[in-house]
N, C-alpha and C positions, 0 to 999 in steps of 0.2 A: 457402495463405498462405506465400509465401515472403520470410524476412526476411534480412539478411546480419548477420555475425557485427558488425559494428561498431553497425547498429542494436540488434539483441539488447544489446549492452556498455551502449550509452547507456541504453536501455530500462532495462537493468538499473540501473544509477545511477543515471537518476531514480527510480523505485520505490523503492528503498534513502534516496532524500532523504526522500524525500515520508513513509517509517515513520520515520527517523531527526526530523523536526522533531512527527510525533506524539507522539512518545518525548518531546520536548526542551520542549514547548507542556506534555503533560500529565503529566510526569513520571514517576516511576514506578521498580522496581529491573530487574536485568537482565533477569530474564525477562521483562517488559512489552515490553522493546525488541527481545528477538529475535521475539515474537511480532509486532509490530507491525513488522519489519524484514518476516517470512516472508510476514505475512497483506498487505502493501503488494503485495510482486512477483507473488504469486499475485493480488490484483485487479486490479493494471495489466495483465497479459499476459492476462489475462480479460477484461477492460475493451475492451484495444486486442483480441480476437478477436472478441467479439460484436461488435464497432464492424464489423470486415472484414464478418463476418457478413451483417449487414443493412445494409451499405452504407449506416454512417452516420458522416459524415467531418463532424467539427469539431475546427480547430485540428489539422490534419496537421501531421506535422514529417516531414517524407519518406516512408518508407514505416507510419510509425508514426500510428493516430490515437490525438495524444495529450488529445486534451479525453477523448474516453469511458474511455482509458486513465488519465488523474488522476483521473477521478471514483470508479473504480473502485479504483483506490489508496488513497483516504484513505476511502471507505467500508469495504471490506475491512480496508483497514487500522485504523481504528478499532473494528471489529469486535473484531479480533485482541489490540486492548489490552484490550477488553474482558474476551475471554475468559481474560485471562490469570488473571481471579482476587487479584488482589492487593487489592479492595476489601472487603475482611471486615472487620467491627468486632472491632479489641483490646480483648478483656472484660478485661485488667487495667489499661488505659490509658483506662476508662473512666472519665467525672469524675461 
């Protein structure tokens, strides 16, 4: 799989959007967002390698597939907010 540094950049920037508007849709404090920032770029570049993989191309953007690449983004990435943990119930903020 060879990709060049400008695809990689883009790659990278999308992934970065796509955890940055999970952040922004489901709110959240900082740690939500870096994890949803980290767990984005690791499923898009997961996403777009299984895609090379088994040669399966939807929504190319040059050398990038970026359909299995976004899918993989915002599942990973929502994953990622998940795991962050911030969903615990405040026992003093309880009514």
């Amino acid at each position: 799989m060879k990709i060049a540094i400008p695809q990689l950049i883009f790659g990278s920037l999308a992934a970065g959007l796509i955890g940055s508007v999970i952040h922004l849709v489901l709110g959240g404090k900082l740690l939500r967002l870096v994890f949803s920032l980290v767990f984005s770029w690791i499923g898009f570049w997961a996403g777009h390698a299984i895609a090379n993989r088994y040669s399966f191309f939807y929504f190319r953007f040059g050398t990038i597939n970026f359909g299995a690449a976004f899918f993989g983004a915002v599942v990973i990435g929502l994953f990622g907010f998940w795991i962050a943990g911030e969903n615990k119930i405040d026992k003093d903020n309880v009514e």
